[in-house]
PyMOL Python script that loads the backbone (N, CA, C, O; Angstrom):
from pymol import cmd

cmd.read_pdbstr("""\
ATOM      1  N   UNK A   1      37.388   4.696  -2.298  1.00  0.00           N
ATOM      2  CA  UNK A   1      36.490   4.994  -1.194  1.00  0.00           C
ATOM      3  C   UNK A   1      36.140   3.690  -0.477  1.00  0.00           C
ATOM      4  O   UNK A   1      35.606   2.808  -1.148  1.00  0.00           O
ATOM      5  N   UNK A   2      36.407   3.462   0.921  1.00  0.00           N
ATOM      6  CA  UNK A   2      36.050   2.301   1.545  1.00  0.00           C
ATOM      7  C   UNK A   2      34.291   1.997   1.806  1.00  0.00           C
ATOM      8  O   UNK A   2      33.611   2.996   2.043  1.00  0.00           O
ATOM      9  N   UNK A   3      33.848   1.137   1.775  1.00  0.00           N
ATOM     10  CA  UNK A   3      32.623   0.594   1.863  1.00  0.00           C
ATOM     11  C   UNK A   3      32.020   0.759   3.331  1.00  0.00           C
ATOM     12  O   UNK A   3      31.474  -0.223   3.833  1.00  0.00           O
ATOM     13  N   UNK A   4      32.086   1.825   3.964  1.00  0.00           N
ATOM     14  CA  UNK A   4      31.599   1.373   5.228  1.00  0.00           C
ATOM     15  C   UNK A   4      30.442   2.159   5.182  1.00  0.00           C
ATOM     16  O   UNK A   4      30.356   3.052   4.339  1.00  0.00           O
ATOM     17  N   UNK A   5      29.518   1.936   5.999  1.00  0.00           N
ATOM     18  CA  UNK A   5      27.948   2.445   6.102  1.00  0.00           C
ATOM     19  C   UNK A   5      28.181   4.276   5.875  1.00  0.00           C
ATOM     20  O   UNK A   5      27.471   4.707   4.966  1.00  0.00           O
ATOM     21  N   UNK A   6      28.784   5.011   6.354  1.00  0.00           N
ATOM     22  CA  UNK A   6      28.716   6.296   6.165  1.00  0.00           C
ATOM     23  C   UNK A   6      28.826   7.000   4.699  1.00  0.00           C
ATOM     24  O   UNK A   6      28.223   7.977   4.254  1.00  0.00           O
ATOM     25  N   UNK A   7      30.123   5.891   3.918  1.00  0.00           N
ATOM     26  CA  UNK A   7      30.787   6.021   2.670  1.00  0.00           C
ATOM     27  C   UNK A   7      29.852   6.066   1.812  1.00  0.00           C
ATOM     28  O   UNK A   7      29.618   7.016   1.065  1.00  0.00           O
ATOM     29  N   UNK A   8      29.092   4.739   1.889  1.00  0.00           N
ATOM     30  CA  UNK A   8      28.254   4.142   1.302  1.00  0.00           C
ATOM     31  C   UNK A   8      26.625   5.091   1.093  1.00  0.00           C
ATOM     32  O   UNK A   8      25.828   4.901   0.173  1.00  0.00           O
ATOM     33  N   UNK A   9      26.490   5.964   2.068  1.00  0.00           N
ATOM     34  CA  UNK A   9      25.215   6.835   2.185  1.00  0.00           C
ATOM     35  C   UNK A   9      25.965   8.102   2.092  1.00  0.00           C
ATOM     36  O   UNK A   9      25.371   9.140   2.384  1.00  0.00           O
ATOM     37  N   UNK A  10      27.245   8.143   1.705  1.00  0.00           N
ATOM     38  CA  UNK A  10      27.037   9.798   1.278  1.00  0.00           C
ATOM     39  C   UNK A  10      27.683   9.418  -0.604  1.00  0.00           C
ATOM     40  O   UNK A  10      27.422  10.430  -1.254  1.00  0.00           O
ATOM     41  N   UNK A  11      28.274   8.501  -1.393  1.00  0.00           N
ATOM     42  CA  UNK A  11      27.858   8.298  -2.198  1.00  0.00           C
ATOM     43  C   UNK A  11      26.343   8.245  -2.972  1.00  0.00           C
ATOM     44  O   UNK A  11      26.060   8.698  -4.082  1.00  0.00           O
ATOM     45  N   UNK A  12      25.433   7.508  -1.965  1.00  0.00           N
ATOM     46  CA  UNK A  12      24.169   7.547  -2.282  1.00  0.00           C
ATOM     47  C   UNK A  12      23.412   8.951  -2.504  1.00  0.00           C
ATOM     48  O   UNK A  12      22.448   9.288  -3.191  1.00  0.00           O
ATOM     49  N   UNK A  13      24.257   9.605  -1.640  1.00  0.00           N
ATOM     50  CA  UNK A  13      23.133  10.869  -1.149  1.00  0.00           C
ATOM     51  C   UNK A  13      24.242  11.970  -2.404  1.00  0.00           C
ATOM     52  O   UNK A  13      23.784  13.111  -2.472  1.00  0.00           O
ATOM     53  N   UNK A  14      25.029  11.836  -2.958  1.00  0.00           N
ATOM     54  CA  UNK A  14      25.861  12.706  -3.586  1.00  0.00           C
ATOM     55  C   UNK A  14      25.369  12.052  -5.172  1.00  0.00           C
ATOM     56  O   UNK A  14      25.760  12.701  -6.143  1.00  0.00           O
ATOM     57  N   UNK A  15      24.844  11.267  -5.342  1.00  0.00           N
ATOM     58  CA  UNK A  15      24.514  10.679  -6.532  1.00  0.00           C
ATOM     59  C   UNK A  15      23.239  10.774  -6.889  1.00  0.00           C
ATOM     60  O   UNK A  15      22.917  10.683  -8.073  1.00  0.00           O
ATOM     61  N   UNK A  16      22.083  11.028  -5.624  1.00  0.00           N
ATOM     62  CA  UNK A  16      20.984  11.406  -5.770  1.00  0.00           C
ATOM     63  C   UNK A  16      20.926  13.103  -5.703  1.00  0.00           C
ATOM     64  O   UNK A  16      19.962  13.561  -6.315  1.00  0.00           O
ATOM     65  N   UNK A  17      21.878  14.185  -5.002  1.00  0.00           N
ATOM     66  CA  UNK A  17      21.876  15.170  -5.458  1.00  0.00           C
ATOM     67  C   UNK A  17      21.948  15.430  -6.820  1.00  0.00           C
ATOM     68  O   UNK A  17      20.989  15.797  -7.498  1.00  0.00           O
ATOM     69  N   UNK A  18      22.892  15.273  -7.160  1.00  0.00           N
ATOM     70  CA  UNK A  18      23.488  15.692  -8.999  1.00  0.00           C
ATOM     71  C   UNK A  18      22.290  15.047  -9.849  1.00  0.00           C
ATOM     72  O   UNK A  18      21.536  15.644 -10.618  1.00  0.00           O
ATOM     73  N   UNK A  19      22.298  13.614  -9.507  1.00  0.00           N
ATOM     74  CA  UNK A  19      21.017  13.330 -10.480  1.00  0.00           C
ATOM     75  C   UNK A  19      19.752  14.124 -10.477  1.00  0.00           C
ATOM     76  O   UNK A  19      19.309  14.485 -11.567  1.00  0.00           O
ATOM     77  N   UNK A  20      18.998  14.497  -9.170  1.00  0.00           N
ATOM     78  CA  UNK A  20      17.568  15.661  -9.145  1.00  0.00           C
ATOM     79  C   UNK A  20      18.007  17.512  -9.622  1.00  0.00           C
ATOM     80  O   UNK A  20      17.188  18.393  -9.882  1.00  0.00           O
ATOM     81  N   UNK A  21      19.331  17.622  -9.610  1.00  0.00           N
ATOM     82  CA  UNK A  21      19.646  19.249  -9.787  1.00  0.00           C
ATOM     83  C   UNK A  21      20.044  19.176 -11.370  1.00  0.00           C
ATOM     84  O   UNK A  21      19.676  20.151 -12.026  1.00  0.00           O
ATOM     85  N   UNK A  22      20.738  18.165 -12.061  1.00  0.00           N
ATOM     86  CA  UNK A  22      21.526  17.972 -13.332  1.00  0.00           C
ATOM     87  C   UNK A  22      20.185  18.689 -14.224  1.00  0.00           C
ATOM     88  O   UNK A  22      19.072  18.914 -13.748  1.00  0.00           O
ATOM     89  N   UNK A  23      20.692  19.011 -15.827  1.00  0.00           N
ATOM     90  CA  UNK A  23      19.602  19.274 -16.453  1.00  0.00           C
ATOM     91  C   UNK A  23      20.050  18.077 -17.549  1.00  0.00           C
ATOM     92  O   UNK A  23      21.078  17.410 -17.437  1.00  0.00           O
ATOM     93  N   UNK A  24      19.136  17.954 -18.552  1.00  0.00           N
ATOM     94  CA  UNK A  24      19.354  16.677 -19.608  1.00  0.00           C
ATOM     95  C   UNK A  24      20.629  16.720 -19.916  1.00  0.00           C
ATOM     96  O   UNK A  24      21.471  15.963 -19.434  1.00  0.00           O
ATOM     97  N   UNK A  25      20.875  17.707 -20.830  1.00  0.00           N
ATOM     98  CA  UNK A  25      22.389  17.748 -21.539  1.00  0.00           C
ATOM     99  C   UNK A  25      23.745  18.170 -20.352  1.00  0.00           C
ATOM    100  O   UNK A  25      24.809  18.649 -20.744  1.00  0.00           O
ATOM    101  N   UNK A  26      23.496  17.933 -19.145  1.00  0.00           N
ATOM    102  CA  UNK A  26      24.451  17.913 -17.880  1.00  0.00           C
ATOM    103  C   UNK A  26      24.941  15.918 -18.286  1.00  0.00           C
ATOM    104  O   UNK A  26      24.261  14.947 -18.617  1.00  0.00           O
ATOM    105  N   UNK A  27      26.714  16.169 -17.970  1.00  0.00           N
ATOM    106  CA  UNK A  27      26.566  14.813 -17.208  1.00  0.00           C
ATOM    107  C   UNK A  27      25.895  13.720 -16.472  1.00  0.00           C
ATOM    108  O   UNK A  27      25.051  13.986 -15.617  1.00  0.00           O
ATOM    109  N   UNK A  28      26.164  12.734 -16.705  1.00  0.00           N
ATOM    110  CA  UNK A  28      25.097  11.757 -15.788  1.00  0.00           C
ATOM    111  C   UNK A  28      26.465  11.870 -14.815  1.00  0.00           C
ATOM    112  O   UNK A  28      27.597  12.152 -15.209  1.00  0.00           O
ATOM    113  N   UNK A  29      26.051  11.575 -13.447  1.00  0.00           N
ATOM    114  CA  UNK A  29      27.392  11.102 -12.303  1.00  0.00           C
ATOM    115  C   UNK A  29      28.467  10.139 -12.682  1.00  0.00           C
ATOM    116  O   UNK A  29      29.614  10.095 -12.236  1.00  0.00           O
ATOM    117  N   UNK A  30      27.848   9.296 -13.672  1.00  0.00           N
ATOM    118  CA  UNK A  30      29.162   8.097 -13.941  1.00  0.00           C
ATOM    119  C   UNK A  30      30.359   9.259 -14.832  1.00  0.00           C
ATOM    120  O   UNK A  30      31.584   9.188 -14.927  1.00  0.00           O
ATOM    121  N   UNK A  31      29.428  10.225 -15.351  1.00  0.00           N
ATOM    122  CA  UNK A  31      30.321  10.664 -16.890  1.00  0.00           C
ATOM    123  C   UNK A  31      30.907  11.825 -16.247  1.00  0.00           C
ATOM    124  O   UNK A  31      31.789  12.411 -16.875  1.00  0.00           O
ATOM    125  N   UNK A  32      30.489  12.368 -14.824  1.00  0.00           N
ATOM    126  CA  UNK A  32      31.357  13.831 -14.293  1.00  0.00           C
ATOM    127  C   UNK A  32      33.016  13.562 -13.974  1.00  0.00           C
ATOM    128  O   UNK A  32      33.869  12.676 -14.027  1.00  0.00           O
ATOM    129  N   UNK A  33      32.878  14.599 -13.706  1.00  0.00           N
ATOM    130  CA  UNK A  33      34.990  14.648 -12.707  1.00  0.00           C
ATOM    131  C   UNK A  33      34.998  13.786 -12.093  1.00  0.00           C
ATOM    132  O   UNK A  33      33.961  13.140 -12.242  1.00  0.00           O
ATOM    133  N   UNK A  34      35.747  13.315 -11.322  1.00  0.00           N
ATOM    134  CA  UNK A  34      36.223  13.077 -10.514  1.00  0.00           C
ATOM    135  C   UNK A  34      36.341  13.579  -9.148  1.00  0.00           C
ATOM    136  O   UNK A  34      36.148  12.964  -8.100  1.00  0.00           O
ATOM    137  N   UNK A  35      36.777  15.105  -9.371  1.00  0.00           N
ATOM    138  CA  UNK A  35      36.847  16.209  -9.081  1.00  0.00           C
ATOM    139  C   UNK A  35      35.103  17.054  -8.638  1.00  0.00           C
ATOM    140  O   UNK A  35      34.523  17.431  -7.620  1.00  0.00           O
ATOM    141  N   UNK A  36      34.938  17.023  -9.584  1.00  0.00           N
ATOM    142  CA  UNK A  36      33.239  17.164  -9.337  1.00  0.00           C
ATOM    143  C   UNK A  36      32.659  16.560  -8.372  1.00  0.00           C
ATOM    144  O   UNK A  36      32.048  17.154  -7.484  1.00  0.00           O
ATOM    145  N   UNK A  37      32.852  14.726  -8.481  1.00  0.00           N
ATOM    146  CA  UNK A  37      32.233  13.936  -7.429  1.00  0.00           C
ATOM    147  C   UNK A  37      32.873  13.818  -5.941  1.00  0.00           C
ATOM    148  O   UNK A  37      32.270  13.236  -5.040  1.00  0.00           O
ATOM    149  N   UNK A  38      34.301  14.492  -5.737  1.00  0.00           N
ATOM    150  CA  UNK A  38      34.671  14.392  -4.370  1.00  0.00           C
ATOM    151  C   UNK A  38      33.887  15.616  -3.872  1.00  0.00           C
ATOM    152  O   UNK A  38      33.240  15.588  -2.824  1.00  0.00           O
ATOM    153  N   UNK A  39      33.978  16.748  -4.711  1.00  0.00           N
ATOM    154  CA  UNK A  39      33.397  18.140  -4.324  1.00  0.00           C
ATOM    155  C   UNK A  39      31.761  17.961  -3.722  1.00  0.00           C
ATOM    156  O   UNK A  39      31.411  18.810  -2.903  1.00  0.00           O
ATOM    157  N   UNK A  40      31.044  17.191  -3.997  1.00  0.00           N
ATOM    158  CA  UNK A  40      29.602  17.027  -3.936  1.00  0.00           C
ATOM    159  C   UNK A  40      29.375  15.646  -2.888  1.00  0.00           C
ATOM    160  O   UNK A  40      28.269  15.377  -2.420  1.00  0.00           O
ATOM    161  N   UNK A  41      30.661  14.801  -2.600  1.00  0.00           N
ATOM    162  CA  UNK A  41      30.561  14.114  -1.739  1.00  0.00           C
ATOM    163  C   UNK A  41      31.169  14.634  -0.556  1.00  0.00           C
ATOM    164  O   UNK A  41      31.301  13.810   0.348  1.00  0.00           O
ATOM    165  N   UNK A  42      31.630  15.955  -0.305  1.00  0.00           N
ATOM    166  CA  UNK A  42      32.197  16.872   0.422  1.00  0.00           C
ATOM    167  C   UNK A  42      30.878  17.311   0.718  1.00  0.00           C
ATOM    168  O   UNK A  42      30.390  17.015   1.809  1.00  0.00           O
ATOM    169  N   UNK A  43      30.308  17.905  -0.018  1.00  0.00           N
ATOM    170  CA  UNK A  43      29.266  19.019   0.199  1.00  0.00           C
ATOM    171  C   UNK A  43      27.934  18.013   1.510  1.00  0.00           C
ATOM    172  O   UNK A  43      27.457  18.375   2.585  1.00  0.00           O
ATOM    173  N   UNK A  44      27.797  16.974   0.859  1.00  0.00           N
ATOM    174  CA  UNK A  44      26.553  16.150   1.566  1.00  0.00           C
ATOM    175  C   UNK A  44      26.945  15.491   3.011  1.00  0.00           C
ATOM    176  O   UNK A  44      26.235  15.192   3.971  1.00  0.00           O
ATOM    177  N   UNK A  45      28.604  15.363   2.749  1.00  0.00           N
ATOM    178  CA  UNK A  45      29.242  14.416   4.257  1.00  0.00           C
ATOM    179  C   UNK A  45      28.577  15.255   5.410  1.00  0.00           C
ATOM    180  O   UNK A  45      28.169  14.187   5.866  1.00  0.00           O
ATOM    181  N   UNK A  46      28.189  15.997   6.124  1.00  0.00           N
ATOM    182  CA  UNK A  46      27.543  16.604   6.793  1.00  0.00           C
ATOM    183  C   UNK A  46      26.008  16.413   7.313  1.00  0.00           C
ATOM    184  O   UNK A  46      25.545  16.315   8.449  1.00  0.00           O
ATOM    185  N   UNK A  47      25.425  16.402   6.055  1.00  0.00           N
ATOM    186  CA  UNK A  47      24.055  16.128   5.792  1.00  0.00           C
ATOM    187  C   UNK A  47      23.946  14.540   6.332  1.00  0.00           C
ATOM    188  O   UNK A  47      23.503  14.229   7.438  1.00  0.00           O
ATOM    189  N   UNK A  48      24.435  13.617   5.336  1.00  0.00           N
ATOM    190  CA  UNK A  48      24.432  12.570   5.937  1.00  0.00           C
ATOM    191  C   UNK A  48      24.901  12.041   7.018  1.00  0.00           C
ATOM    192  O   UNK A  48      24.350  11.072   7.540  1.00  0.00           O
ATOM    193  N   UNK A  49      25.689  12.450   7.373  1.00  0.00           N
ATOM    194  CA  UNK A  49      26.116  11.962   9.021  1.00  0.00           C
ATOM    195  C   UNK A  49      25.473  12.555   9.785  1.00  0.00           C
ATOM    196  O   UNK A  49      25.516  12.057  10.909  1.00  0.00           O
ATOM    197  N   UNK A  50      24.698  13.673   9.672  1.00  0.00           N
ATOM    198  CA  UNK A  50      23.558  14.474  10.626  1.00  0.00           C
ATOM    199  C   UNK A  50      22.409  13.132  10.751  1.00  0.00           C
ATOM    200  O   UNK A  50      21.948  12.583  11.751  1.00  0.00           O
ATOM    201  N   UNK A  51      22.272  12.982   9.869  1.00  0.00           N
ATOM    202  CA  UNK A  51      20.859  12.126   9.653  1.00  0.00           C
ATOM    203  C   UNK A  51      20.760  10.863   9.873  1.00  0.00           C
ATOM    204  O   UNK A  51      19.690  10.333  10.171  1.00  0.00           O
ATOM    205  N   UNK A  52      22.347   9.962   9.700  1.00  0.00           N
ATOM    206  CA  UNK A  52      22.782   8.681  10.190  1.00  0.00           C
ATOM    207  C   UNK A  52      22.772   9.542  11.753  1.00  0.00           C
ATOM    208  O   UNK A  52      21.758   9.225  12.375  1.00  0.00           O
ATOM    209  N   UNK A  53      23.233  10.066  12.157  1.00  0.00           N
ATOM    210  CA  UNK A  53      22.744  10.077  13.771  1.00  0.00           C
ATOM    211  C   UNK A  53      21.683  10.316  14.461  1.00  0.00           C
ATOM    212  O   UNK A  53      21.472  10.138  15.661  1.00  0.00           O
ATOM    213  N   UNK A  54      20.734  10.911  13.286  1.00  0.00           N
ATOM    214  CA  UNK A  54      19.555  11.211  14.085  1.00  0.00           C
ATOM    215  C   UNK A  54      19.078   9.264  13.948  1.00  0.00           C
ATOM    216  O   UNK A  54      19.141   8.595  14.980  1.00  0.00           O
ATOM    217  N   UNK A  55      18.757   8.769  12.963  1.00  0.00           N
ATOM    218  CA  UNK A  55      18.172   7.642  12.713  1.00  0.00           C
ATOM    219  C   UNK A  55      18.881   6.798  13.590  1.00  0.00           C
ATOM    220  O   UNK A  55      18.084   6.034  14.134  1.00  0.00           O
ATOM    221  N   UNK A  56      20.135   6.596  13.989  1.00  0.00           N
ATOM    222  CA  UNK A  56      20.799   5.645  14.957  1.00  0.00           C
ATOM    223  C   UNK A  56      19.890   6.056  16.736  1.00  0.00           C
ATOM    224  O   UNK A  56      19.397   5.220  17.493  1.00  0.00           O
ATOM    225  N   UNK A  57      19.942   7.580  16.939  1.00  0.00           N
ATOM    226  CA  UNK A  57      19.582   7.766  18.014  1.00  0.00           C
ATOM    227  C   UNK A  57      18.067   7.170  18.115  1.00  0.00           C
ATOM    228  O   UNK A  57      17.571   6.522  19.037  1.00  0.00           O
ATOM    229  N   UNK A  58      17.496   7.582  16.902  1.00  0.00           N
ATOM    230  CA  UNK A  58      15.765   7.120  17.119  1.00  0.00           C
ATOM    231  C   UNK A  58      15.614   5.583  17.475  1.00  0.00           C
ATOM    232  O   UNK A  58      14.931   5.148  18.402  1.00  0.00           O
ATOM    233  N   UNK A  59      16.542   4.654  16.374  1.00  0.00           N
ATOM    234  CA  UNK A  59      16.298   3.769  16.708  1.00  0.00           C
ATOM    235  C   UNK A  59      16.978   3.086  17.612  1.00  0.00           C
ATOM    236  O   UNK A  59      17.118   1.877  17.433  1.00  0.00           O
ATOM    237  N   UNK A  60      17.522   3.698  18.729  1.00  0.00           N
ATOM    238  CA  UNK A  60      18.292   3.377  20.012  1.00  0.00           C
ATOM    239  C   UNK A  60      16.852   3.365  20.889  1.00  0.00           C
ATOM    240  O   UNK A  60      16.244   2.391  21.334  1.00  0.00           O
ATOM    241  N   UNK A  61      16.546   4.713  20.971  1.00  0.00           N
ATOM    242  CA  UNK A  61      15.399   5.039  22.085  1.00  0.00           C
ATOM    243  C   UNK A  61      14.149   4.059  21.698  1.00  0.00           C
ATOM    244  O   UNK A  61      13.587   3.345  22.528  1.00  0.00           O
ATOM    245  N   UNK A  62      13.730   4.143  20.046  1.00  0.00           N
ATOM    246  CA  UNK A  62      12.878   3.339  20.356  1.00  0.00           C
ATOM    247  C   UNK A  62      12.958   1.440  20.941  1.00  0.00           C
ATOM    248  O   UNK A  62      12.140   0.834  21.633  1.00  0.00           O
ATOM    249  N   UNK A  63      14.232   0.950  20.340  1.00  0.00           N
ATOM    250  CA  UNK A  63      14.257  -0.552  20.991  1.00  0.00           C
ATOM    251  C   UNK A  63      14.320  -0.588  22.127  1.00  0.00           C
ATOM    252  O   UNK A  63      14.172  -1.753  22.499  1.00  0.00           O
ATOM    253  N   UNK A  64      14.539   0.410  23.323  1.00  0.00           N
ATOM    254  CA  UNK A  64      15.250   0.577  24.430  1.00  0.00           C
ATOM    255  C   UNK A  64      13.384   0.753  24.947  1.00  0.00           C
ATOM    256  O   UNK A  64      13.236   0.330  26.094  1.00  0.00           O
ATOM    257  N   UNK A  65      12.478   1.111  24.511  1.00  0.00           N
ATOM    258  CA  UNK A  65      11.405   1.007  25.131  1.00  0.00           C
ATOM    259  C   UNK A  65      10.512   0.205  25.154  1.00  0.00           C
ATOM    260  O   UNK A  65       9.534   0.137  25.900  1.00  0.00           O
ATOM    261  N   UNK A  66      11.067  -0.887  23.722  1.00  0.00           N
ATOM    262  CA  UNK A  66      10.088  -2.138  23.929  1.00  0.00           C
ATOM    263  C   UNK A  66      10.014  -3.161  25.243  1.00  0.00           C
ATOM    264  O   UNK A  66      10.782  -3.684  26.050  1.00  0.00           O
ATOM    265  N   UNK A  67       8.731  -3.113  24.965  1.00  0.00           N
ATOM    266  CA  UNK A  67       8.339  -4.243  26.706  1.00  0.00           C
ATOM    267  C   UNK A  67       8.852  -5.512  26.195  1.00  0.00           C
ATOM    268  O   UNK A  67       8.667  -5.909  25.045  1.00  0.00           O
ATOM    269  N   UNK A  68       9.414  -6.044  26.977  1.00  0.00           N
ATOM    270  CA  UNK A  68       9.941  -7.513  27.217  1.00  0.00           C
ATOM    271  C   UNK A  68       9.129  -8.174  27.697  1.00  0.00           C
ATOM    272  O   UNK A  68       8.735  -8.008  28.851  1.00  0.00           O
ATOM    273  N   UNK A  69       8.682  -9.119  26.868  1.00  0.00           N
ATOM    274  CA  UNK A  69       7.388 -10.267  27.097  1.00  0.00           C
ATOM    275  C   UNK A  69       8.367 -11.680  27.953  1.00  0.00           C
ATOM    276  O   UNK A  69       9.323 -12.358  27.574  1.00  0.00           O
ATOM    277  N   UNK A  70       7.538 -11.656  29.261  1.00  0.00           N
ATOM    278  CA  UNK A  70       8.204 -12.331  29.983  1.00  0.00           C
ATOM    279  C   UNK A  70       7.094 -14.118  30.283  1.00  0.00           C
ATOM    280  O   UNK A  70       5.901 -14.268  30.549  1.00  0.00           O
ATOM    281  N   UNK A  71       8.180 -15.099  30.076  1.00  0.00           N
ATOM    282  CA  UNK A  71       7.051 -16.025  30.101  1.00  0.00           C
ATOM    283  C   UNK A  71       5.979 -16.420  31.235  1.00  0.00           C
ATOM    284  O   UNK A  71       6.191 -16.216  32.431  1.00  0.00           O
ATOM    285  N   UNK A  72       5.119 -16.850  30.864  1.00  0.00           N
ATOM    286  CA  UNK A  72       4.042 -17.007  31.897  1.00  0.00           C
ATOM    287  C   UNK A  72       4.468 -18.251  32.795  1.00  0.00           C
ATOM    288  O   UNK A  72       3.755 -18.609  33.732  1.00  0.00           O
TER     289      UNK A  72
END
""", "prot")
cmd.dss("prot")
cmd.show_as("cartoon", "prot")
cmd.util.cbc("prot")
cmd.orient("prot")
């Protein structure tokens, strides 16, 4: 899996699913499939790229409205 910002937050977000739904005697994520972990990094790619765009757009609009302090 390449390292780029999207990769990187739907690993995150596929590793924090399984870990809050798992029960004790479930796998930890290091110890699942393989198979398991593309399936659940499938499932979230959506989610997270929804949300990397909302957060890119917010923080577009908001820098785009800061006042520019102009010198005296």
């Amino acid at each position: 899996m390449a390292d780029t910002r999207i990769d990187l937050a739907i690993e995150a977000g596929a590793k924090a699913l399984h870990e809050s739904a798992r029960e004790r005697r479930q796998f930890t994520w290091e110890q699942s499939s393989e198979e398991w972990r593309r399936d659940l990094r499938a499932f979230v790619r959506p989610i997270v790229e929804a949300a990397l765009e909302a957060s890119d757009g917010f923080l577009a609009s908001t820098t785009a409205k800061k006042p520019i302090l102009k010198d005296r």
